[in-house]
N, C-alpha and C positions, 0 to 999 in steps of 0.2 A: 383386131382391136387396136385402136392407136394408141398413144403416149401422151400424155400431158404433164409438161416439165413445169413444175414451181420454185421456182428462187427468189427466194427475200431472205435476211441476215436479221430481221428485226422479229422482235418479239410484239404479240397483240398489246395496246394501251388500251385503257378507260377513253382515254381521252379522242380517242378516234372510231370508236365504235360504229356512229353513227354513218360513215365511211364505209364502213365494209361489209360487204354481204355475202363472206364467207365465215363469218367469225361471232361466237355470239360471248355475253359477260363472263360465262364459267370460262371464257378460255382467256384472258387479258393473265399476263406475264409468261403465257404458252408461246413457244416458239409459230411464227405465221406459217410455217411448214406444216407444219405437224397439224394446225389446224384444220388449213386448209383440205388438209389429203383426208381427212376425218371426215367432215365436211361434206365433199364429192361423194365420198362412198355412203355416206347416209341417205345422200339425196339419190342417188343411185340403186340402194336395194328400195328408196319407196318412189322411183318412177317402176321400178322393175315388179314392185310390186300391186301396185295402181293399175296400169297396161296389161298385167299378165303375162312379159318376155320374160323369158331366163332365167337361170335356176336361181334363189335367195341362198342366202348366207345362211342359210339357218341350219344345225347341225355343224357349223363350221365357223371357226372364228381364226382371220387374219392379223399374222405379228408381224408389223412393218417393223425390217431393219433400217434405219435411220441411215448408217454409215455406208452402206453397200446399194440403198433403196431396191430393195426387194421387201417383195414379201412372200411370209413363210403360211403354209393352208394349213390347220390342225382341225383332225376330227373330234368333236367333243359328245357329248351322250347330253341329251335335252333331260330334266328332271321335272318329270311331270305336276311333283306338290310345286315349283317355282312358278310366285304370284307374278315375274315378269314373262318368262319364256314357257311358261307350264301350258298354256293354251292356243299357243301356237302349233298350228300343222303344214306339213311341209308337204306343198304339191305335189303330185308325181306326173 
């Protein structure tokens, strides 16, 4: 798997939205970092999941350290009454 380095210093504006197409409204005063790396991985588990490669995120939710850029994998337990994640099944 490769690297994909993001450096910007600036925060999302309103005023430049129309500009950017990693970035949507809810994220304007969010650092362009943080969005961006969001972003990726969204569009990421839904080509992964579209195609049918690679295991989804599901069951597992990533904590991006900001200061160190890692990230940390934690298993979490899916709860079945949740009207977001309740109906999701995870391939095998």
């Amino acid at each position: 798997m490769g690297t994909i380095r993001i450096v910007d210093h600036d925060r999302v504006e309103l005023s430049n939205l129309n500009r950017q197409v990693l970035h949507w409204d809810k994220d304007v005063s969010r650092s362009k970092v943080d969005s961006a790396v969001i972003t990726c991985i969204q569009a990421t588990e839904g080509i992964k999941y579209i195609v049918g490669i690679a295991e989804l995120l599901t069951n597992r939710l990533l904590v991006y350290d900001r200061l160190n850029l890692k990230f940390t994998e934690l298993m979490v337990k899916r709860d079945l009454n949740c009207e977001h994640c309740g109906h999701l099944v995870r391939k095998e």
